[in-house]
C-alpha positions as a printed NumPy array, in Angstrom:
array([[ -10.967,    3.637,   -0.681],
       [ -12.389,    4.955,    2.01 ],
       [ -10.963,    8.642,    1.018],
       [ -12.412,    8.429,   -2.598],
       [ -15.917,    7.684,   -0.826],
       [ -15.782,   10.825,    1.244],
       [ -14.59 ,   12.741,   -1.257],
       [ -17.64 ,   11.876,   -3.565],
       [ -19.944,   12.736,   -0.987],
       [ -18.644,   15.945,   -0.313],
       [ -18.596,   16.682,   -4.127],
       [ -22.43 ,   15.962,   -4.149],
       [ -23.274,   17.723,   -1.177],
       [ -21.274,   20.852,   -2.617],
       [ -23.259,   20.345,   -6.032],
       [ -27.009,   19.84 ,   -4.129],
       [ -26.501,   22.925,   -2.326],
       [ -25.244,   24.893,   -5.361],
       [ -29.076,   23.597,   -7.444],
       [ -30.635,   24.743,   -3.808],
       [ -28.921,   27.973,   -3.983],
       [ -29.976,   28.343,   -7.501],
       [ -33.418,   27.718,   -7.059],
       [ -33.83 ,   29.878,   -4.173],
       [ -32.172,   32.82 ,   -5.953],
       [ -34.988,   32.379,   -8.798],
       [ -38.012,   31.66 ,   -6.795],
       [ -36.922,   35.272,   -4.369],
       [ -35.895,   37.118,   -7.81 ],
       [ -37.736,   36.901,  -10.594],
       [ -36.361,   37.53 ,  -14.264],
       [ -35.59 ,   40.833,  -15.137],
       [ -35.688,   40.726,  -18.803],
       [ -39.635,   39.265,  -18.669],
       [ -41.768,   41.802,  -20.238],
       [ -42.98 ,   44.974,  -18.003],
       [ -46.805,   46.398,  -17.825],
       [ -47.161,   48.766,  -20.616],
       [ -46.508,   52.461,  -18.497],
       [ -49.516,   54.597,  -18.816],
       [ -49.595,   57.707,  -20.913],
       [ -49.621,   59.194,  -17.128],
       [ -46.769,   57.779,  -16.105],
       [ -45.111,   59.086,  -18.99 ],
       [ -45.936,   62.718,  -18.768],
       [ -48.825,   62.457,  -21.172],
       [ -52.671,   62.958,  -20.378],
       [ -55.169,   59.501,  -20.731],
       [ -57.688,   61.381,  -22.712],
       [ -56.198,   62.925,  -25.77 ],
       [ -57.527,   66.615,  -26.773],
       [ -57.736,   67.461,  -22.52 ],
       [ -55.939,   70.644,  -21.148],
       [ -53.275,   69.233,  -20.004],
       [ -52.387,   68.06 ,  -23.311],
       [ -52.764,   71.909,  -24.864],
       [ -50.746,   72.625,  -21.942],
       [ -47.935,   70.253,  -22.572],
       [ -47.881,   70.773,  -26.369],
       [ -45.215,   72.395,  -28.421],
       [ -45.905,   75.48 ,  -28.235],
       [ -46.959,   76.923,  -31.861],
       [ -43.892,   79.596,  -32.321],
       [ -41.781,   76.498,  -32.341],
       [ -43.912,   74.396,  -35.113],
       [ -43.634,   74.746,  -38.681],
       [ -46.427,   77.535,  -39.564],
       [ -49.312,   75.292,  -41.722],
       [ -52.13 ,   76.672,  -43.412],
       [ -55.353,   73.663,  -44.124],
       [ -58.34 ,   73.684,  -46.518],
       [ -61.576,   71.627,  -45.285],
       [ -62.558,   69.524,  -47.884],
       [ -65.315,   71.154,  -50.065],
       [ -68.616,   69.491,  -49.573],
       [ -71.21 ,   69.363,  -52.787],
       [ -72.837,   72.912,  -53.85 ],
       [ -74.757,   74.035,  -56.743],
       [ -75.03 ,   76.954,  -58.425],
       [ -76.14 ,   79.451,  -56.802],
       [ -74.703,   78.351,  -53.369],
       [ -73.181,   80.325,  -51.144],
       [ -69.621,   78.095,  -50.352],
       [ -67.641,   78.784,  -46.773],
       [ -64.554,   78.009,  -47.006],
       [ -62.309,   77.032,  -43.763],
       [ -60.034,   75.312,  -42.528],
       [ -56.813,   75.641,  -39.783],
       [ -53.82 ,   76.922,  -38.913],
       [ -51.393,   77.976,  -36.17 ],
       [ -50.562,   81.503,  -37.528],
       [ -51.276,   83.877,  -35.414],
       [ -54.852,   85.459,  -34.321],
       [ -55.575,   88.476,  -36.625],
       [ -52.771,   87.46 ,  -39.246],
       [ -53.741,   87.915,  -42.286],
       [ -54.559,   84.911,  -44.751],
       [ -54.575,   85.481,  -48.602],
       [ -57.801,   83.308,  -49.896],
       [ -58.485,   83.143,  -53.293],
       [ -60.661,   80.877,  -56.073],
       [ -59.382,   80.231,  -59.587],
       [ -60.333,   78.471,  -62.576],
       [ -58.461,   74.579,  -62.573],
       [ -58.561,   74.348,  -66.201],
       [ -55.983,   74.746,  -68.755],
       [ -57.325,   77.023,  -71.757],
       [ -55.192,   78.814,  -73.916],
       [ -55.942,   82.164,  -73.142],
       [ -55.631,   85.071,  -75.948],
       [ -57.056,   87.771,  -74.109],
       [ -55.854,   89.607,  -71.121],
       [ -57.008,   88.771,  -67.744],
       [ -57.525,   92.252,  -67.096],
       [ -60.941,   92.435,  -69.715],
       [ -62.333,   90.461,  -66.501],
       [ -61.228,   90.874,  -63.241],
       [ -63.451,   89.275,  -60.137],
       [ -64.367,   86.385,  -62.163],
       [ -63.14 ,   82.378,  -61.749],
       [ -63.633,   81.937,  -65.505],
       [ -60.958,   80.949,  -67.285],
       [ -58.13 ,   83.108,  -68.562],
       [ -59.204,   85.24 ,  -65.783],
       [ -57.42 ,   86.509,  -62.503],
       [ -59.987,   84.828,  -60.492],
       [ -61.515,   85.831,  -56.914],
       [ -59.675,   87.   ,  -53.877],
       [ -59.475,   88.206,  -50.392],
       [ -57.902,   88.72 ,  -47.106],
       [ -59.216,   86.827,  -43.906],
       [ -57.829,   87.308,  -40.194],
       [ -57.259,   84.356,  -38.623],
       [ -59.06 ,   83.692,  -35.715],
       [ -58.403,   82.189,  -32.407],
       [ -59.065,   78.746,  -31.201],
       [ -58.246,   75.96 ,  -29.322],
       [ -54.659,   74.747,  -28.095],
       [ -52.953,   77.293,  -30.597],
       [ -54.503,   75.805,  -33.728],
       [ -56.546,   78.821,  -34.867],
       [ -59.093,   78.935,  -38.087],
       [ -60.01 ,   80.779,  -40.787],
       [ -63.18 ,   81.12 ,  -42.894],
       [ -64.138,   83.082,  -46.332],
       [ -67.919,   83.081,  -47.567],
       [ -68.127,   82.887,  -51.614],
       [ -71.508,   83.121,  -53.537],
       [ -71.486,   81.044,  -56.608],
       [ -74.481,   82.59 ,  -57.895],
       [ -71.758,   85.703,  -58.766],
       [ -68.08 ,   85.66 ,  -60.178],
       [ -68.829,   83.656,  -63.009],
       [ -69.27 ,   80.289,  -61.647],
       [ -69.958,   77.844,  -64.229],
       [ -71.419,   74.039,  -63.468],
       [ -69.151,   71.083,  -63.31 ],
       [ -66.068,   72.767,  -63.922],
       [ -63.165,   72.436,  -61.89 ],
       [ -62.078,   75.482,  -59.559],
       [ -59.209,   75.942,  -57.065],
       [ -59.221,   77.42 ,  -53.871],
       [ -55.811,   78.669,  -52.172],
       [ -54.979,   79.873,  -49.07 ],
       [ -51.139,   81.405,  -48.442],
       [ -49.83 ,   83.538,  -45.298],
       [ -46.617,   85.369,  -44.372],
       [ -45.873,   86.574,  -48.401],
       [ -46.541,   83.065,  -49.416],
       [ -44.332,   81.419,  -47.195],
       [ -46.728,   78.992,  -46.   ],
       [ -49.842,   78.328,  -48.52 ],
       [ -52.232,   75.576,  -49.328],
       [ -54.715,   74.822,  -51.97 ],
       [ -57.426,   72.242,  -52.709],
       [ -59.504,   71.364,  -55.875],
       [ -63.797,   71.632,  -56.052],
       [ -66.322,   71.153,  -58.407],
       [ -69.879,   73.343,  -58.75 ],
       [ -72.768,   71.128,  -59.906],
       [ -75.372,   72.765,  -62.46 ],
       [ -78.723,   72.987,  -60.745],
       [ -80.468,   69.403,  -61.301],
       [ -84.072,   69.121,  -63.314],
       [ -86.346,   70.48 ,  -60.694],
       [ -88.315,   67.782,  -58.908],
       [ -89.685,   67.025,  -55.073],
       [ -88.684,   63.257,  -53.832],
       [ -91.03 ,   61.506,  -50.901],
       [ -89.501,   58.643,  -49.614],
       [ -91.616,   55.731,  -47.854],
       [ -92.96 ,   56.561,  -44.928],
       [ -91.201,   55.941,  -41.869],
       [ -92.283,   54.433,  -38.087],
       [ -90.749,   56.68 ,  -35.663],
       [ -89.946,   54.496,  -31.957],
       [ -92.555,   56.382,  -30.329],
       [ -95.158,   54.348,  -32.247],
       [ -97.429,   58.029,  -32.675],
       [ -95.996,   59.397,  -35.753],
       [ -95.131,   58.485,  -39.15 ],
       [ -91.797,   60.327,  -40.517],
       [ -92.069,   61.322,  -43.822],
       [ -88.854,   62.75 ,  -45.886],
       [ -87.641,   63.591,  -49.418],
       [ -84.97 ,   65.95 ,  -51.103],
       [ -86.281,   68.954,  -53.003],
       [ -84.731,   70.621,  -56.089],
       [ -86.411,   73.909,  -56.931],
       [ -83.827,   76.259,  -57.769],
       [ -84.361,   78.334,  -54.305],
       [ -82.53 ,   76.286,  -51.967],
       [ -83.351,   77.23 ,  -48.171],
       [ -85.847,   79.74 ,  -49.284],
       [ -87.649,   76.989,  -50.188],
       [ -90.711,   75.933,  -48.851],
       [ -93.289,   72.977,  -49.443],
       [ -97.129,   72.34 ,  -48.893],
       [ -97.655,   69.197,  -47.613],
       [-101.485,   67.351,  -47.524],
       [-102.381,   64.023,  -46.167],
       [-105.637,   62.572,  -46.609],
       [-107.008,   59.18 ,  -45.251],
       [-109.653,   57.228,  -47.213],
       [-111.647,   58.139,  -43.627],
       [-111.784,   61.329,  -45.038],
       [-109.306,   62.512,  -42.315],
       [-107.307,   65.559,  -44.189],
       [-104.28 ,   67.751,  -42.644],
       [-102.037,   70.645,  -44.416],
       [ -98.954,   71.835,  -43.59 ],
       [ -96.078,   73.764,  -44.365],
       [ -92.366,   72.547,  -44.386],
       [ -89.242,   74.233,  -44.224],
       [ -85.88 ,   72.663,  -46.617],
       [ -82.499,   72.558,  -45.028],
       [ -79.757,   71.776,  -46.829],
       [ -77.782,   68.405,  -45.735],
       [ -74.61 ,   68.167,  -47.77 ],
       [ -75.56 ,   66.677,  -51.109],
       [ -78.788,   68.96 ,  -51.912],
       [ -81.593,   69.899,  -50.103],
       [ -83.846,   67.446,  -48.262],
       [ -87.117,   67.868,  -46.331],
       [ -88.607,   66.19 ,  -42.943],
       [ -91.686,   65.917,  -41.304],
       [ -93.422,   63.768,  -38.346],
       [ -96.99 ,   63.276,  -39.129],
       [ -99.062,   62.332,  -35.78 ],
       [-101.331,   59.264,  -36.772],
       [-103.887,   60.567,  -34.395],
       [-104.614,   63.16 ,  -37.005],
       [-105.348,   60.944,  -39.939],
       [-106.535,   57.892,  -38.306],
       [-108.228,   56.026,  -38.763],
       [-107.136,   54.811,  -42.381],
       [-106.208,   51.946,  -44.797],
       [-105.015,   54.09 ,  -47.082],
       [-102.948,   57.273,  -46.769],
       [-102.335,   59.596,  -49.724],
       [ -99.562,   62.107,  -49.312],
       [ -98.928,   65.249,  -51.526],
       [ -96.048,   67.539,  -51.203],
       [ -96.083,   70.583,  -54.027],
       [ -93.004,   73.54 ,  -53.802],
       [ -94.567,   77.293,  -52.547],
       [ -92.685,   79.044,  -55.174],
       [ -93.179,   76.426,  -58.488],
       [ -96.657,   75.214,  -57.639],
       [ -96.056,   72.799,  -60.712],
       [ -93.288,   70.836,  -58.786],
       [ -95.455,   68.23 ,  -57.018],
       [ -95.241,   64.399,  -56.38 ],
       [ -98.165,   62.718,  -54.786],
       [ -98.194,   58.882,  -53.59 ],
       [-100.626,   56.373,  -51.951],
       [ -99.598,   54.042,  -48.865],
       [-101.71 ,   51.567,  -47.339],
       [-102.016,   51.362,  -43.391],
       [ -98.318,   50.041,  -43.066],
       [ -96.402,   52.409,  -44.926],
       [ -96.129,   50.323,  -47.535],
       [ -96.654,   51.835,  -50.752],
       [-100.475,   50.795,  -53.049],
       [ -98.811,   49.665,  -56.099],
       [ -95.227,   48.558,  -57.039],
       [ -92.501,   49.133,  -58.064],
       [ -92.272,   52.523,  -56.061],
       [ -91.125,   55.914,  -57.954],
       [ -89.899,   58.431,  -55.024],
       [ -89.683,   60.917,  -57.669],
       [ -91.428,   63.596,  -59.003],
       [ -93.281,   64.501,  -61.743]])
């Protein structure tokens, strides 16, 4: 009896310092399979801030990518527009890339192309040319080709193509654009504007006149004070059309409960909008028509 009880305690003394061992082992070594700190793109090889030169310098160099010719998108013209095309690519600088603009539509054509060459119309050859490449940044190089839309037979709201093809049409790319017609001619003035500075009222419209940047507007501002100012405003064009901006200092019209402003087109004297605001911008009578007549 007295064997079995030493026994037993020498079991549990071998089994208590086998848990002690245990815990010991786990409390000095940590699991290995818990989840590691993501490594930093340093750590890695890479760069932390993408588009940095050691990024160009660690990229694949481009005479081991796939050559690759892009086309910006096209942003909205009318006619009469002069369109720059562009886009990328990682053929070389000065290779030569074939640009061209095409009709998109099918027509069943009975003539030959020939009866009109340099023209997009359809059934014709369409409009071509050859553009080096030029160099840029981290081996992706550009391209650009100027097209006036005023020439070439351009026609509003149809379809056209522009394609762009390298190294005997190896590698080539196209993309589809419209040409709008030149809207109804007109001169929008927005309401008036706050700037931060608290000194100037912002005024701004778009502009359709037919002369795009040539453009240029007479603008007039008279307070019921009597207060009157004239000036003239350039057009730029912003993507859609072409707008026009101008900061009018209040010291030069104040003081006033009501402002009326008048912007007329330099070249079409008969494009002219003219609107009343009282003191806060707000305009004298609703609803508000931003548009001309």
């Amino acid at each position: 009896m007295e064997r079995l009880k030493k026994a037993v305690t020498v079991i549990l003394l071998i089994i208590a310092c086998i848990f002690v061992t245990i815990l010991v082992d786990l409390y000095i070594h940590p699991d290995v399979t818990k989840t590691a700190p993501a490594a930093s793109p340093a750590s890695i090889g890479g760069s932390a801030t993408a588009g940095s030169p050691q990024d160009c310098n660690e990229s694949v160099s481009p005479d081991h990518q796939e050559p690759f010719i892009t086309i910006n998108p096209v942003p909205h013209y009318y006619i009469g527009d002069s369109i720059t095309f562009n886009g990328t690519t990682n053929l070389q600088k000065g290779e030569l890339i074939r640009t061209g603009v095409l009709s998109g539509e099918y027509s069943h054509c009975i003539k030959s192309s020939a009866l009109c060459p340099d023209s997009v119309a359809a059934c014709c050859d369409g409009i071509s040319g050859a553009i080096p490449v030029t160099a840029g940044a981290c081996g992706i190089n550009t391209w650009s080709w100027e097209v006036n839309t005023s020439l070439h037979g351009f026609a509003p709201d149809r379809v056209y193509i522009i394609y762009a093809n390298g190294r005997d049409e190896r590698v080539n790319n196209f993309r589809s654009f419209t040409v709008s017609g030149i809207p109804q001619s007109n001169i929008t003035l927005n309401l008036p504007e706050n700037d931060p500075d608290g000194h100037t009222i912002r005024l701004s419209g778009q502009v359709n006149t037919g002369n795009g940047p040539d453009e240029k507007l007479f603008l007039s501002a008279a307070s019921d004070s009597g207060r009157k100012v004239r000036y003239t405003v350039p057009v730029f064009q912003d993507g859609t059309g072409y707008s026009w901006t101008f900061s009018l200092n209040k010291s030069d019209i104040t003081p006033y409960n009501f402002l009326t402003v008048n912007v007329s087109s330099q070249t079409s004297r008969e494009i002219i909008i003219e609107r009343t605001f009282l003191y806060n911008n707000e305009p004298s009578f609703y609803p508000y028509n931003p548009y001309s007549p």
